[in-house]
C-alpha positions as CSV (number, residue, x, y, z in Angstrom):
1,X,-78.6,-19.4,-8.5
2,X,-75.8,-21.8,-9.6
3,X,-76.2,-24.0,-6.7
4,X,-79.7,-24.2,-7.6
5,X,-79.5,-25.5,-10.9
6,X,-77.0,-27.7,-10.0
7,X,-79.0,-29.1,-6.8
8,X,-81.5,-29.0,-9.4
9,X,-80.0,-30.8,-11.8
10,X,-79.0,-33.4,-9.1
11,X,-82.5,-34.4,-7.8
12,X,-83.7,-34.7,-11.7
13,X,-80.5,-37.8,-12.2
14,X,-81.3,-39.2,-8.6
15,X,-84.8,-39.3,-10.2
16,X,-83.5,-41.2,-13.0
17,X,-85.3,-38.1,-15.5
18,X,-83.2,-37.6,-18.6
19,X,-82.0,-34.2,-19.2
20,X,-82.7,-30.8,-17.1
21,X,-83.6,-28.4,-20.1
22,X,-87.3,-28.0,-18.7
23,X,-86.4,-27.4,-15.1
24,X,-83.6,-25.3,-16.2
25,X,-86.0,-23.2,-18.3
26,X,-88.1,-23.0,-15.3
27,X,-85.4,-21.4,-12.9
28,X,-84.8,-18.8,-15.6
29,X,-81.7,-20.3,-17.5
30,X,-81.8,-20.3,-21.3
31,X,-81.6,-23.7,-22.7
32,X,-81.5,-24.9,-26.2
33,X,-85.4,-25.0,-26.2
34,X,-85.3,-21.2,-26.5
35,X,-87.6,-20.3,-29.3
36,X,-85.7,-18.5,-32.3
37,X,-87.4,-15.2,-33.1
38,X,-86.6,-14.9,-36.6
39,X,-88.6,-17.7,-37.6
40,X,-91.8,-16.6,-35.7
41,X,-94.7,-14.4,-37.6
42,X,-95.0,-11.1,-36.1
43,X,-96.6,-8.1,-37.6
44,X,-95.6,-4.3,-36.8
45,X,-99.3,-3.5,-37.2
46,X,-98.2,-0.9,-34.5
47,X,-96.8,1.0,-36.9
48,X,-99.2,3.2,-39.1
49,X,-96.9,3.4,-42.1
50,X,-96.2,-0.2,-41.8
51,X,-100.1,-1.2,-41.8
52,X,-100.7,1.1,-44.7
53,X,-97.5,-0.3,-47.0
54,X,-98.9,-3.6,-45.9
55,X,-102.1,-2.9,-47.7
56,X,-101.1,-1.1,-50.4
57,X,-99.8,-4.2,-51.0
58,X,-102.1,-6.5,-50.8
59,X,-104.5,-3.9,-52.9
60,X,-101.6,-4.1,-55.5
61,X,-101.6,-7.8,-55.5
62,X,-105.2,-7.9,-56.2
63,X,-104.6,-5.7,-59.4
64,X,-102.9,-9.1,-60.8
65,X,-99.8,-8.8,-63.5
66,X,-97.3,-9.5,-61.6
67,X,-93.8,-11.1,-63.1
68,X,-91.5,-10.5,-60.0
69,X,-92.0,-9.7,-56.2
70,X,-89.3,-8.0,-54.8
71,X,-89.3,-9.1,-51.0
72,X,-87.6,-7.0,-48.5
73,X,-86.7,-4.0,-46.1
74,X,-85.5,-0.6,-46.2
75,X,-82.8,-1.5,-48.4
76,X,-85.6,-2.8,-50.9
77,X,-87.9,0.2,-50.4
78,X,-85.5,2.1,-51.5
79,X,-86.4,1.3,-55.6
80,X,-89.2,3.8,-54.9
81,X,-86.4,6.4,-53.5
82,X,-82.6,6.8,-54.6
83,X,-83.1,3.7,-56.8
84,X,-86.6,4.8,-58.5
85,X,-85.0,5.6,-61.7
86,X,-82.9,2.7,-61.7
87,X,-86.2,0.6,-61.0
88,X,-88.2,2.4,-63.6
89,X,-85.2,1.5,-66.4
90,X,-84.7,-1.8,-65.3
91,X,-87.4,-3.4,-64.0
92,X,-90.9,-1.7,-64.0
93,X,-91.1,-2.9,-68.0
94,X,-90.6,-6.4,-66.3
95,X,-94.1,-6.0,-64.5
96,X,-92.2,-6.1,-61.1
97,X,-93.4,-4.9,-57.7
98,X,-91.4,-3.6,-54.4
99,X,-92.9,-5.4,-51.7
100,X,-90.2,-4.0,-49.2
101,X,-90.7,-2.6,-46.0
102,X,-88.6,-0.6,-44.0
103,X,-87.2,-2.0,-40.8
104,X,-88.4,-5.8,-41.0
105,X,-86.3,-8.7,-40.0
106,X,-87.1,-12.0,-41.1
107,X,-90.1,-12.6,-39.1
108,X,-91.9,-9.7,-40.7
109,X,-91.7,-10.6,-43.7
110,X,-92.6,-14.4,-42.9
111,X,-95.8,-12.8,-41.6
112,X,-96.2,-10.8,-44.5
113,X,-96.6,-13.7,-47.0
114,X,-98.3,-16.1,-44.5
115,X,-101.2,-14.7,-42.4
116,X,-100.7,-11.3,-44.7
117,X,-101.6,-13.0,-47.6
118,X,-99.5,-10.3,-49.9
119,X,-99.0,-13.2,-52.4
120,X,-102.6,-14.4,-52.8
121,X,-103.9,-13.6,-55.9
122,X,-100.4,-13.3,-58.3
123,X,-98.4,-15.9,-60.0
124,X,-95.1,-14.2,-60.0
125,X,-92.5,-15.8,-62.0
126,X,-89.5,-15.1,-59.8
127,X,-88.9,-13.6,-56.3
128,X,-86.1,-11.6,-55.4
129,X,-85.4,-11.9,-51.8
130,X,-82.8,-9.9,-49.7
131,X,-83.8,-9.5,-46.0
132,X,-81.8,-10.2,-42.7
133,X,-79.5,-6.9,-42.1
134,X,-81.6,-5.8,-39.4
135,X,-81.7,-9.0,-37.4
136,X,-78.4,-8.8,-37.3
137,X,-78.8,-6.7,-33.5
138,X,-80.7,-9.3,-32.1
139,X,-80.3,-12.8,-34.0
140,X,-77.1,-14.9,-34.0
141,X,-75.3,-15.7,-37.4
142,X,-77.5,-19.3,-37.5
143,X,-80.7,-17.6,-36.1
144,X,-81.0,-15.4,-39.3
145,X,-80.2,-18.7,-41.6
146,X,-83.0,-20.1,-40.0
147,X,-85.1,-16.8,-40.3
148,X,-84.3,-16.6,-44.5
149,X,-84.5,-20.5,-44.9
150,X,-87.9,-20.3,-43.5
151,X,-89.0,-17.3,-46.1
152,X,-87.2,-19.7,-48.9
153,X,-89.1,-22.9,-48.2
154,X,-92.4,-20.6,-47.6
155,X,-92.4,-19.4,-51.0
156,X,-91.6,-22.9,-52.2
157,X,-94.8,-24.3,-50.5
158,X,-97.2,-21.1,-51.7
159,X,-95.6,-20.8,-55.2
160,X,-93.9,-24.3,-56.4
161,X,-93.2,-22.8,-60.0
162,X,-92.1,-19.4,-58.8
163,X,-88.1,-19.3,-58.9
164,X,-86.6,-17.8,-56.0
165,X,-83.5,-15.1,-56.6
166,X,-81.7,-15.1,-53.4
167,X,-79.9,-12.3,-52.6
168,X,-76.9,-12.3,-50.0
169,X,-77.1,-9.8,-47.3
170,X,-75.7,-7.0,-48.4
171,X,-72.8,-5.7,-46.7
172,X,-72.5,-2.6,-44.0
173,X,-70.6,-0.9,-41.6
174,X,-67.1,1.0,-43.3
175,X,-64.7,-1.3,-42.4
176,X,-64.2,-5.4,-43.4
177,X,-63.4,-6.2,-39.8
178,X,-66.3,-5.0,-38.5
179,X,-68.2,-7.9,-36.4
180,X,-71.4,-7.5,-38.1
181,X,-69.5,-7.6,-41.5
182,X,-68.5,-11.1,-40.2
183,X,-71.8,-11.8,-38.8
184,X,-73.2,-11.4,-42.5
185,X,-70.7,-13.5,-44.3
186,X,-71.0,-16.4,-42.0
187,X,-75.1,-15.8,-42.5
188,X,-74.1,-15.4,-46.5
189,X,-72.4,-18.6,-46.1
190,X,-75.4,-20.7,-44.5
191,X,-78.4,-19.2,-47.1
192,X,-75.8,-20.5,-50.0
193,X,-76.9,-23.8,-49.4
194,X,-80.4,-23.1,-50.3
195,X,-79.2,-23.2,-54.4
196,X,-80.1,-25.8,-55.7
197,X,-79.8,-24.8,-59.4
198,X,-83.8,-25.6,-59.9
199,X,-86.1,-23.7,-58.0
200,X,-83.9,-21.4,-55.5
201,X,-81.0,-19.9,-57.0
202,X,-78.5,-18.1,-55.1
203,X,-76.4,-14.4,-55.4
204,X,-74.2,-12.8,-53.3
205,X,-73.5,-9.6,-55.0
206,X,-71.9,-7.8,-52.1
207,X,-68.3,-7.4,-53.1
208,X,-70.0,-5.0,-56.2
209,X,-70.2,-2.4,-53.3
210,X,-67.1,-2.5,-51.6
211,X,-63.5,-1.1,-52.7
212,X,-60.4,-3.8,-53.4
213,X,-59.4,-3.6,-49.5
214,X,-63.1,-4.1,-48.4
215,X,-63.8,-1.0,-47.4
216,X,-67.2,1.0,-48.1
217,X,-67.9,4.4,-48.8
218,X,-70.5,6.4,-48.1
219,X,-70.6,7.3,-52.1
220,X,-72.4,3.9,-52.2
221,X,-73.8,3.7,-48.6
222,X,-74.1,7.4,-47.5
223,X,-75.0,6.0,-43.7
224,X,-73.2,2.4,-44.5
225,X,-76.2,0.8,-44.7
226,X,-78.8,2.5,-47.4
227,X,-77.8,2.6,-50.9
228,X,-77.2,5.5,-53.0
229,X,-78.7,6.1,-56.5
230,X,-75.2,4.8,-57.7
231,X,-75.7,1.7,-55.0
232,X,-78.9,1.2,-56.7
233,X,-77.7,1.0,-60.0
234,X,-74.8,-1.6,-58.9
235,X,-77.9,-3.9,-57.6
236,X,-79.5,-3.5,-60.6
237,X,-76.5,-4.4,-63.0
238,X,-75.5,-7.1,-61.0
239,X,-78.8,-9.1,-61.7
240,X,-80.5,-7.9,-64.3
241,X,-79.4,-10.5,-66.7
242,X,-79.9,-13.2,-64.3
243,X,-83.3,-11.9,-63.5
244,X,-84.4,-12.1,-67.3
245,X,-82.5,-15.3,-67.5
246,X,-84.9,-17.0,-64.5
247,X,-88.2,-15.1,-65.8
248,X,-88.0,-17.6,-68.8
């Protein structure tokens, strides 16, 4: 195979053709033309519970009075589990919905609010966004920037006066040395740049979980990854204010 790319690569020059990358592609070899995954629509319409959570929202966005979407996965489907009370302290009064779903990545949701349409008809004042954990399997650290930083600028371009609360990815896995604990704080790190103190305004709230040596328990994350009624009630202290503060 290598001697075919590279006898390949050698006809294309004699040729005088700049670059390989489509031949390359041809004879099976990833090149840097290789399509990114997290910023590509896909439903799960597969899924039953999926397709009926997807409606339900759309029949809940046609009920109008709407002040905040919360966008999401599992970890945000979770206000209407171990974190309903939290929710219904903090910010049902607020007219806010849950618009998570479990097991999306990036491209879900980017579906979701594009060819879903689960934003047409509502004005929401603010978006609170915190979705990329589970494309943390298949997506490299700058795949999943790409992935949020398309949801971002979406939003912008369907909503220009809806302010966007951008929510790191929260931490998982016990131990601060874990890869994907790396693999979230170098994607943390990317998303930051999408503050800009006007319309997208950025949060990592992530340490809130997490004991003084980095470690997490399973009082907060019983499987390291979903958040107890106490993790819920961490979320919900370490935004609330900032939340009311962007609503105005």
């Amino acid at each position: 195979m290598t001697g075919l790319v590279l006898a390949g690569v050698a006809l294309m020059t004699t040729l005088g053709v700049a670059g390989g990358g489509g031949l390359l592609t041809a004879l099976g070899v990833a090149g840097e033309g290789k399509k990114n995954s997290a910023v590509v629509p896909v439903p799960r319409m597969d899924k039953d519970f999926w397709k009926q959570r997807h409606e339900k929202f759309l029949a809940r966005a046609k009920q109008g009075e709407v002040n905040i979407v919360f966008l999401g996965d599992s970890i945000t489907q979770g206000w209407e589990g171990r974190g309903k009370k939290v929710w219904e302290a903090n910010f049902e009064p607020l007219k806010a919905v849950n618009f998570g779903i479990s097991g999306d990545r990036t491209e879900h949701v980017l579906w979701r609010i594009t060819e879903g349409g689960e934003l047409q008809g509502i004005e929401p004042k603010l978006a609170v966004v915190m979705i990329g954990t589970n494309n943390t399997g298949a997506n490299t650290a700058p795949e999943i920037i790409e992935g949020i930083t398309a949801i971002v600028k979406e939003l912008g371009k369907q909503k220009p006066n809806m302010k966007v609360l951008l929510l790191g990815v929260f931490p998982r896995s016990a131990k601060a040395d874990d890869p994907v604990r790396k693999k979230i704080v170098a994607v943390n790190q990317g998303i930051a740049q999408l503050h800009d103190g006007k319309r997208v305004f950025f949060l990592d709230i992530g340490k809130r979980f997490l004991q003084e040596d980095g470690t997490l328990t399973k009082e907060i994350m019983p499987d390291l990854l979903h958040l107890s009624e106490r993790g819920y009630e961490i979320w919900a202290e370490a935004i609330i204010e900032r939340v009311r503060e962007l609503m105005k």
